[in-house]
N, C-alpha and C positions, 0 to 999 in steps of 0.2 A: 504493500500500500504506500509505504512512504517511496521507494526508486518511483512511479507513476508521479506522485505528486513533486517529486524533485524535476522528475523531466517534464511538466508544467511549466515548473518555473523556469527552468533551462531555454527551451522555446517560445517564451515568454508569452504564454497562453492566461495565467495568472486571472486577468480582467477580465476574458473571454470565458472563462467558466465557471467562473462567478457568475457573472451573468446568467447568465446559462440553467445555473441553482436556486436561482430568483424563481423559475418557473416551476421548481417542484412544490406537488404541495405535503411532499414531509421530506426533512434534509435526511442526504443523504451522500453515498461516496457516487464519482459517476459512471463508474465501470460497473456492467452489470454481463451475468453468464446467462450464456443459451445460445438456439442458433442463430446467427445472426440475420442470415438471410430470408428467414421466415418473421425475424422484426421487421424488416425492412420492405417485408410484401405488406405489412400491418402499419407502418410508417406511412405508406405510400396512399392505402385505403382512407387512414387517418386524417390524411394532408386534405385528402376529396371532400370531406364530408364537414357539415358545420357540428359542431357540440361543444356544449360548457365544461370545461375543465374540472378538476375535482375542490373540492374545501382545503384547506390547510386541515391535516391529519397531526395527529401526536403520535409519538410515538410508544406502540404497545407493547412491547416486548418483557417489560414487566407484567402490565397487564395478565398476558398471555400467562405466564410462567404463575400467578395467584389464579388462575381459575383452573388452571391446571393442578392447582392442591384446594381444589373448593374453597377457594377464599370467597370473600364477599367485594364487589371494585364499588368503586364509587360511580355517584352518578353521573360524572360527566366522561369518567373510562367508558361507560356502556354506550352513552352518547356518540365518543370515538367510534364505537365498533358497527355503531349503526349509521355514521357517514360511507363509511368504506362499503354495506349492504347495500346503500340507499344509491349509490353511486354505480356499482356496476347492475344495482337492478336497472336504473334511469338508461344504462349501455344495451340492456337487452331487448328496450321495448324501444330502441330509439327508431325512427319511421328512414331513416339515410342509411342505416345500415342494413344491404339486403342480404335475403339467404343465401346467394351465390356468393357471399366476400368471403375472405379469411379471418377476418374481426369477427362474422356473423359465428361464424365452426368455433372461434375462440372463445368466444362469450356464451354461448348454448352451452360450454360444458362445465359452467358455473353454476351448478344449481343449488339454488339457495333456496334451504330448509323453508317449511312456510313458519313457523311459529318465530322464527327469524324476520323474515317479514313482517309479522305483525308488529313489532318492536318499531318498526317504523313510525307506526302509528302513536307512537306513546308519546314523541317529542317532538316538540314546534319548533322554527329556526334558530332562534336562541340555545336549545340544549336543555331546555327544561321541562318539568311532565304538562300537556294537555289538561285540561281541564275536561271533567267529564269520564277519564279512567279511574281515576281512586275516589271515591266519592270523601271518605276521611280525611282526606289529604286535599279536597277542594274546601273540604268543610274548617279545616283548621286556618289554611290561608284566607279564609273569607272574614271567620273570627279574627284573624291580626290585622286585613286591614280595615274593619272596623272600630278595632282599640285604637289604630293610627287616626283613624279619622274621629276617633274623639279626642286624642290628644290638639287636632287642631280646633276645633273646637273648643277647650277648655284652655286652651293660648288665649283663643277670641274674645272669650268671657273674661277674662283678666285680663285684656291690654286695653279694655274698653272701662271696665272698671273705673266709678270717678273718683273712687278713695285711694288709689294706686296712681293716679297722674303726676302726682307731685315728687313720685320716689322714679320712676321711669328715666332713664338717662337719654334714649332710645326706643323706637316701638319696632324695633329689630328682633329676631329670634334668634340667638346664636348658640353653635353647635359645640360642645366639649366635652370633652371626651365622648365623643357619639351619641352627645343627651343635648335636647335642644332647652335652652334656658333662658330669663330675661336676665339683663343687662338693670341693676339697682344700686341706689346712694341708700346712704346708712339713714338708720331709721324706720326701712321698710316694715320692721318687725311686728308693727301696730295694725300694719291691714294686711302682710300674706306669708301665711310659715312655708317655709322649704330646708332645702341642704346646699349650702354654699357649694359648687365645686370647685371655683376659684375666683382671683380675684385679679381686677385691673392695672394698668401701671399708673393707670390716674386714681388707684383706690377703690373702683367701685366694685362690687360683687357680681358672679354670674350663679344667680339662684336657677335652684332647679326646685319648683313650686312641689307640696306633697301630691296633688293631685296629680299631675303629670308622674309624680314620682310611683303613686300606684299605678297607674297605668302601664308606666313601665313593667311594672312588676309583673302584670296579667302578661304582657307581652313575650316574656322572658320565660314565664312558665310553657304558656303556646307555644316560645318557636322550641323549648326542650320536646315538646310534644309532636313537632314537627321533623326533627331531627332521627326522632324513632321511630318515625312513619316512614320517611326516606330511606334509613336504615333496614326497613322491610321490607319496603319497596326494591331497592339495589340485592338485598339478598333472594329475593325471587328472581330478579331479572337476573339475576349471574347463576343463578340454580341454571337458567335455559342456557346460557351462553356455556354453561358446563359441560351442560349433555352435547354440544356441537364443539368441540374443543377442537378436535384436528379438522374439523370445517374455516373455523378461524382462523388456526393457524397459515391452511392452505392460503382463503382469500388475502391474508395480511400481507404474502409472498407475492400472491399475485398483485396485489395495490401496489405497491413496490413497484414491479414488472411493468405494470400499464403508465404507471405516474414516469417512468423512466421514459418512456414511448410518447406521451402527450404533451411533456416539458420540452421533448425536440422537436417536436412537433408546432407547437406553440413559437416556441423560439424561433424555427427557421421561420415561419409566417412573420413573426413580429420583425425580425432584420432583412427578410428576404433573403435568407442562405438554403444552401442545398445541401441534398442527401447525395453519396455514393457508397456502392454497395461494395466493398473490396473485393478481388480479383485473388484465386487459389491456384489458378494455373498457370500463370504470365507473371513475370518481374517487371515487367515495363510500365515506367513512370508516366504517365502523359500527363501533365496539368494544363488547362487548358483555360486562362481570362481567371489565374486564383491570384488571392490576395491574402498577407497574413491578415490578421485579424486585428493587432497592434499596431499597425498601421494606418495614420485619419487619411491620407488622400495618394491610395498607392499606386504604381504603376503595375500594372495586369500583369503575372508571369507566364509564359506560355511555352513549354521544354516537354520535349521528347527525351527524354533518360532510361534507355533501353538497354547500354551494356552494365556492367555490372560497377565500374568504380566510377566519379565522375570527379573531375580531376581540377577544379577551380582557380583558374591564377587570375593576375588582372592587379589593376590600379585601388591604393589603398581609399578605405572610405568610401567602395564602390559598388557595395552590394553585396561582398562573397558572402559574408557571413550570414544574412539575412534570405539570400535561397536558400542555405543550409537549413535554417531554420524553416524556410517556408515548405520546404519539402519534406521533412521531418513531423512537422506539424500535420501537413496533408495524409501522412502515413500514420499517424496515432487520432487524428480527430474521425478519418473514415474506419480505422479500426475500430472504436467506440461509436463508431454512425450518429456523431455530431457532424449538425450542419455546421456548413462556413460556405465562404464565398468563391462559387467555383462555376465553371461552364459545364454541367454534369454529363449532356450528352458526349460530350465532344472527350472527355477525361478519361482517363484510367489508372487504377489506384490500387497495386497488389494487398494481401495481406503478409503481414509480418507478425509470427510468436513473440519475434524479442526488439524493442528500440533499443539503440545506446546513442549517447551522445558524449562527446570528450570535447568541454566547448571550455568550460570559466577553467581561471587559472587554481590547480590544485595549492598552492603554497600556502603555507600556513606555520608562522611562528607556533604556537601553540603544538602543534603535533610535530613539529619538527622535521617539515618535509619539504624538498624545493619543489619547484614547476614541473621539471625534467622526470625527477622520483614519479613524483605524484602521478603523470600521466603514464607511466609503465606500470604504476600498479593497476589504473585503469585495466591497462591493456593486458597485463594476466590475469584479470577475472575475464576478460572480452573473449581474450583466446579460448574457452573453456567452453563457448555459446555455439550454437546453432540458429539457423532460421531465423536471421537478423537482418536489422539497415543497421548501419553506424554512421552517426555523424564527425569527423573530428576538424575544427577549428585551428588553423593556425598549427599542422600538426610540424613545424619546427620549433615554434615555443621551447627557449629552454636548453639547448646544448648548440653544439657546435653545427652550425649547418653541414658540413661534408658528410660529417662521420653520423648525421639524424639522417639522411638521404639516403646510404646506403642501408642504416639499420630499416628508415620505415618500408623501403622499397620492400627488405624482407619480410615485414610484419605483414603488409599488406598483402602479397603475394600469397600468404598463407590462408590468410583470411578470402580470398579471392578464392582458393583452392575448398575452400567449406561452403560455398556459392551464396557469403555474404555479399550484400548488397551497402556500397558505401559512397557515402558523400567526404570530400577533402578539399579544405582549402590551404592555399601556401604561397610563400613568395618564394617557396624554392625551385628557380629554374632548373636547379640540378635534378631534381626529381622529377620535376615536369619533362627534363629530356628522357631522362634515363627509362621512364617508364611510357612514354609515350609511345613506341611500339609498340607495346602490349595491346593487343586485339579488344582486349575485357574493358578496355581504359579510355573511357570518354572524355577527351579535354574543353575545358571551357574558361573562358577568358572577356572579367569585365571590361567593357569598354569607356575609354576616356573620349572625352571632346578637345580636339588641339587647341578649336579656335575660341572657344567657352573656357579652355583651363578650368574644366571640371567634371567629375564621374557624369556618364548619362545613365547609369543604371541598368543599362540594357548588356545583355551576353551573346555572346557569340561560340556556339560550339565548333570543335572542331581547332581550335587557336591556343596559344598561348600568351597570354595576356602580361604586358611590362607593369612593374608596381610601381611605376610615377611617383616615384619617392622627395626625386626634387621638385617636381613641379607641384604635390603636395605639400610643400613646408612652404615654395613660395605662395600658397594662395593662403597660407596661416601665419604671413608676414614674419617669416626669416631672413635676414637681410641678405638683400643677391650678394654679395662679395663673398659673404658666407657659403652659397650654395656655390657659385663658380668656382670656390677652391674644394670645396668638394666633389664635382664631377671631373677634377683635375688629382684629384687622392684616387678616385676609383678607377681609373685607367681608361686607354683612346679604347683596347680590344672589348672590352665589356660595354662600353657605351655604343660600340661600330654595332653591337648584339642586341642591344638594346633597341636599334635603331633598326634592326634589319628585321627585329620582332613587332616593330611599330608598322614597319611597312606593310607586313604580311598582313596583319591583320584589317587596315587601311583599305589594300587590295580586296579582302577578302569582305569586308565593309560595303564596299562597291561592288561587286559582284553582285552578292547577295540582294541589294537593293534593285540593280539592274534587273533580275530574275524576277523580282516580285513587279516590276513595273511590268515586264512581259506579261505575266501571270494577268494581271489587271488588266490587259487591254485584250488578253487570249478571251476573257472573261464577259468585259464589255461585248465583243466581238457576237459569243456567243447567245448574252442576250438581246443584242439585236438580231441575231438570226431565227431566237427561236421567236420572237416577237411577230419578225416576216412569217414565219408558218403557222404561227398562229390568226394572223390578220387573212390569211390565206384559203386558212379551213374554214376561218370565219364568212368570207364571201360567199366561200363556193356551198356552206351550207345555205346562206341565207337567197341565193341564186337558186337551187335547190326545192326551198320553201313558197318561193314565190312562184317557180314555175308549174309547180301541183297545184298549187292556189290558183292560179289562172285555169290552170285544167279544170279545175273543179269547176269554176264559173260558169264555163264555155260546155261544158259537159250540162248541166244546171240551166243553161238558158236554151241548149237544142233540146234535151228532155222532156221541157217544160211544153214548149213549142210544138213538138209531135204527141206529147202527149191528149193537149186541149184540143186539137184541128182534128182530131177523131170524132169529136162534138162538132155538127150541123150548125148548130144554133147559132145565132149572131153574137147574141149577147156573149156567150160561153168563148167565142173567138174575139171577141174585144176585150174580154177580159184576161185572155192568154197573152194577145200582144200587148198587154200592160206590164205582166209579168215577167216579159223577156225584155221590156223596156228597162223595167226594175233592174235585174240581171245585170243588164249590158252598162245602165249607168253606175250603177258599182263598179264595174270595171273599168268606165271614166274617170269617175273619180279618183278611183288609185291610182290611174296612169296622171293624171294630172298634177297628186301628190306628189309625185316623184321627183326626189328634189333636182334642180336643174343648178348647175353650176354659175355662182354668182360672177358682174361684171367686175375685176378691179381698177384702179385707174392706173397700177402699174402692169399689172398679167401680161408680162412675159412670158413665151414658151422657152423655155430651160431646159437640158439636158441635164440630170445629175449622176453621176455612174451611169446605171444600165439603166437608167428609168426616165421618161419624161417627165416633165411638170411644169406646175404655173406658179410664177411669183407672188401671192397673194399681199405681203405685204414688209417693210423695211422698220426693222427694229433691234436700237442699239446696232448699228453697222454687222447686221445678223441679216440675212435675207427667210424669211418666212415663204416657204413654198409647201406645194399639195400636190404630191405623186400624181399618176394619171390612177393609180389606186386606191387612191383615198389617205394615205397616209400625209400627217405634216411633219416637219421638219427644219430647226432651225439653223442654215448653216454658213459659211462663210463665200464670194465671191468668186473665191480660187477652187474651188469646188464647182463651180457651175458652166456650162456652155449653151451660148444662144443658139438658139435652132427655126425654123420658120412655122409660123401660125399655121396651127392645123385649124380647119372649123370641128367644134366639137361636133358630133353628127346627133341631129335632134330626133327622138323620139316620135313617130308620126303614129296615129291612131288609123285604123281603118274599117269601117265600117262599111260591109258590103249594101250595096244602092238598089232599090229594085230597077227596074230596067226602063218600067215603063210608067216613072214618077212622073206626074203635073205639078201644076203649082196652082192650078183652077180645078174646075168640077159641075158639069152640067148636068143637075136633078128633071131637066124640062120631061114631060112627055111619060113621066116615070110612078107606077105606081106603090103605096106606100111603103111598102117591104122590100121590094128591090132597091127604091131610093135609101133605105136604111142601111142596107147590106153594102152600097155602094158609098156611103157615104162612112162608113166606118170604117171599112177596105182606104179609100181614100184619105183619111186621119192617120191610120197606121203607116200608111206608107209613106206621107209626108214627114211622122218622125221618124221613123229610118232613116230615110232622107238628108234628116238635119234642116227640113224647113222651117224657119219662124214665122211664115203669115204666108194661109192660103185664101183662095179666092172658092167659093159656094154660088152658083145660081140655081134657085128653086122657085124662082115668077112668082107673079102676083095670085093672079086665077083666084081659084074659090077658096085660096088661103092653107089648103090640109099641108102641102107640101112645106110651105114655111111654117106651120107651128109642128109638125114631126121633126126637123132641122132645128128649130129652137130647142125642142126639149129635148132632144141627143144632145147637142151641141152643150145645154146647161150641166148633165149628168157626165159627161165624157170630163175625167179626172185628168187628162194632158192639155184641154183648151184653156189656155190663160182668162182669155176674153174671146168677145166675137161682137161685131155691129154693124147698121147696114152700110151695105156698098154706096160711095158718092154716085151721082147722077152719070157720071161718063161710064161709069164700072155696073151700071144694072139697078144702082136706086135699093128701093124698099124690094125686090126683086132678087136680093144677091145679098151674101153676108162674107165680110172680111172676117177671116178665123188667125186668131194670133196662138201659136201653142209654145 
């Protein structure tokens, strides 16, 4: 328990799990056993679903161990016992959680006694009995506060009192030693006996009047009388918690269990951090946008750490030591399946039986040990382990650089051969070469800013990173003559090395960067293409839609058409050529709708790549065009070539003519059914047509022929209007028909 909680502190989690302990509701350690991965399907269930968290619990473990020898607990130990029931009863009847979860099989095999249950019923939110179960025990509280309420009343009676006004100092009640008293000057003795209980620093008395003093008295008998009723009460209610002993037991373990599950759960919601489930069959580190958690405004770490050592050099004050830690931490907070701040999809996170970490300096006056000691004692308990990460910090600390280089080379190599898994930071180049062949040995190296003269925090695998030792002392103002005789101590060949490791990684700076601007434009690239395919499917579906759509129409108005003209009747065929009129003007309409490409005042025809287009419009020295497909586009001049105006080709409607349309219609000589049939035949064919004003003659005579033509003419639903012809065109003898 304590090595877990040192390595807390170590990775400097300290604040972070604290936190963390706020959400439980009974304290506790926060490592807990079982399988992990079957938390973590119940974690996830958990995260889905809304529910209230538990009460703050106490802890029962005494409890437990007195009902276990038939003691008698108190009432508010029972009370505990019946948050813990009342809670995972409230879990089993919850309506979010359904019979197909893992929480639902979880919770179903809790089953809770019923006379257990009922215990529920005994206590209100406070913790104290209902009213209405003990009848003696509603009956005794009802007697005390009726004695209370007559103590306030016999205050009443005496602060009002007018032979008492003159000894009153105050018409205050005050409270001493937990007896409420007046406040009196000397002399009171003549109008009201009591018992002093104390007295003023101004002299005056705090009487406690006899009447209130029996009063008390009745009270104090009551709450003894009360006390032994509780007393009975708790010994029956722990009689039942007896008979269910290893049932408590069990739930206590399991409250435990779930409160460890809802406290993470809670927490990742309340900070927005994630879960990962550790990995049993891979070593490979991915973090992917993590953050330590100690950190207020970090930069995202993002590393693939797949071989087995990873080998950190780099520029001082630059981060080494803080991935050490970040990676560390991500390896002990997912083995505990605490949340933190992580891209979870994207990550991957093995499990490890053993952390170590060789980070703060072992020396201590006191025990009598240097840096150097200290860290080899470390490292013969470390030798001894299995199934581990190691962390070690600075692992030249402390002796002579040459002769730590060869020694750690060999430590390590040992530990490499037990397929430990390790983190190392150092500024020893010597070891950074020497082992840098090794296959297992991932180098990594912080990076400095030349022209900033200062860490950028960022790493670069694969390098060996210079520890900018002078250009760290100049930026903590040690005087330059100082440091130029210093890179004149250290020699031309070490600096020329220095220099040549600056270069590399510089190179390899740009590279890297170059790659990712490829990657970005490979990227753009392809979602503009898939965009075109999609715009693509989009047409040719919607081309598609409209051409069944038409079919359907044209189908719909010859149907209709053959349908009706099987009918004789007149009327029955005027009213079919309505309905193909209906028909057909739907299909006007929507061909009309169709939108028609607007004028602009600059529309150029432009070439842009493989595509034609029109210049719609000039914004910010951006040219605004629209594909011949519909697409717009904002791009630049160099990009475009002029081409010659096409006419767009317009849309024409056609509508087949009968053959042998008029635009007049002679009724003379005609009697009155044939004139009908002729004159509706002739309506219809004028709208086909596309006529808007025909011409009617049906003469004067005995009148039948112009009032039959009125009254079609009125009823016939395509005549706008109709009126008589002018004297040149037939007079009262002829009617203009407008439709």
């Amino acid at each position: 328990m304590k090595a877990y909680k040192n390595l807390i502190k170590q990775l400097d989690l300290n604040h972070f799990i604290d936190t963390l302990e706020t959400f439980f509701a009974r304290k506790k350690e926060i490592i807990f056993d079982g399988d992990k991965k079957v938390f973590f399907t119940l974690i996830e269930e958990m995260d889905k679903i809304i529910f209230t968290p538990p009460k703050e619990v106490k802890n029962l473990d005494t409890s437990l161990q007195s009902i276990q020898k038939f003691g008698v607990l108190k009432l508010e130990e029972i009370y505990e016992f019946t948050k813990i029931i009342h809670y995972f009863n409230y879990l089993k009847h919850h309506k979010q959680i359904t019979p197909e979860s893992h929480l639902y099989a979880y919770l179903q095999k809790i089953q809770i006694p019923e006379n257990l249950l009922q215990l529920l019923n005994y206590f209100n939110e406070e913790g104290r009995i209902k009213e209405g179960i003990f009848e003696n025990l509603d009956s005794i509280n009802t007697a005390i506060m009726r004695q209370n309420k007559n103590i306030q009343e016999a205050f009443y009676t005496i602060l009002h009192s007018k032979s008492i006004q003159p000894y009153l100092v105050d018409h205050q009640i005050h409270y001493i030693n937990q007896k409420q008293t007046l406040l009196l000057k000397s002399g009171y003795q003549s109008v009201i006996q009591g018992i002093i209980l104390q007295r003023s620093h101004s002299g005056f008395f705090y009487l406690l009047p006899d009447t209130i003093k029996n009063i008390y008295q009745k009270i104090q008998e009551m709450e003894n009388e009360l006390q032994q009723i509780i007393y009975e009460i708790c010994k029956e209610l722990s009689g039942i918690l007896t008979k269910h002993f290893h049932f408590l037991n069990f739930i206590n373990k399991e409250f435990d269990r779930f409160d460890h599950l809802q406290a993470r759960v809670f927490f990742a919601k309340h900070y927005n951090l994630s879960f990962i489930l550790p990995q049993y069959k891979d070593q490979q580190i991915l973090l992917k946008d993590f953050a330590h958690p100690i950190l207020n405004n970090p930069k995202l770490i993002n590393l693939d750490f797949s071989k087995q050592l990873l080998l950190i050099t780099g520029v001082n004050a630059g981060g080494k030591t803080m991935l050490l830690k970040s990676i560390l931490s991500a390896v002990f907070l997912s083995k505990y399946l605490i949340p933190f701040k992580i891209n979870a999809q994207k990550s991957k996170i093995p499990h490890f039986k053993n952390i170590f970490t060789i980070i703060s300096d072992p020396q201590n006056s006191k025990n009598d040990i240097s840096t150097f000691a200290g860290r080899m004692l470390d490292f013969s308990h470390i030798l001894q382990e299995k199934e581990m990460i190691l962390g070690i910090d600075e692992i030249e600390l402390g002796t002579d650089a040459d002769e730590a280089a060869s020694l750690y080379k060999i430590l390590l190599e040992n530990l490499l051969e037990k397929q430990a898994k390790i983190i190392v930071t150092t500024h020893h180049k010597r070891l950074a070469s020497i082992m840098a062949n090794d296959s297992r040995i991932e180098l990594c190296a912080a990076i400095y800013d030349e022209k900033k003269q200062q860490p950028t925090f960022d790493f670069l695998l694969g390098s060996i990173g210079k520890s900018y030792a002078f250009e760290t002392a100049q930026r903590y103002k040690i005087p330059p003559n100082l440091i130029s005789l210093a890179k004149k101590n250290y020699g031309e060949d070490k600096e020329k090395l220095n220099i040549l490791i600056e270069k590399g990684v510089q190179l390899e700076i740009e590279l890297r960067e170059k790659i990712q601007t490829l990657e970005k434009q490979i990227e753009e690239y392809q979602k503009k293409q898939q965009t075109l395919n999609d715009l693509k499917e989009q047409h040719l579906l919607e081309y598609q839609q409209k051409e069944r759509h038409l079919q359907g129409i044209y189908h719909d108005a010859i149907q209709a058409l053959k349908n009706d003209l099987k009918d004789k009747q007149t009327q029955d065929i005027h009213r079919s050529f309505n309905n193909a009129n209906k028909i057909l003007s739907k299909l006007q309409n929507q061909q009309q709708q169709t939108p028609q490409k607007k004028e602009f005042k600059i529309n150029d025809r432009v070439k842009y790549k493989q595509n034609k287009a029109t210049i719609l419009a000039i914004q910010n020295e951006k040219y605004l065009i629209e594909l011949d497909t519909g697409m717009r586009l904002k791009v630049d001049s160099s990009n475009l070539k002029k081409i010659g105006r096409n006419k767009t080709p317009q849309i024409q409607q056609k509508i087949l003519r009968p053959n042998n349309a008029f635009v007049h219609l002679d009724l003379h000589g005609l009697r009155a059914q044939e004139a009908l049939e002729k004159l509706d035949k002739f309506i219809s064919d004028s709208l086909i047509s596309g006529f808007d004003e025909v011409l009617v003659y049906h003469g004067i005579g005995g009148g039948t022929l112009a009032k039959i033509t009125k009254e079609f003419l009125t009823s016939h639903p395509k005549v706008v209007s109709f009126e008589d012809a002018p004297p040149n065109l037939g007079g009262f003898g002829a009617k203009i028909i407008k439709l």
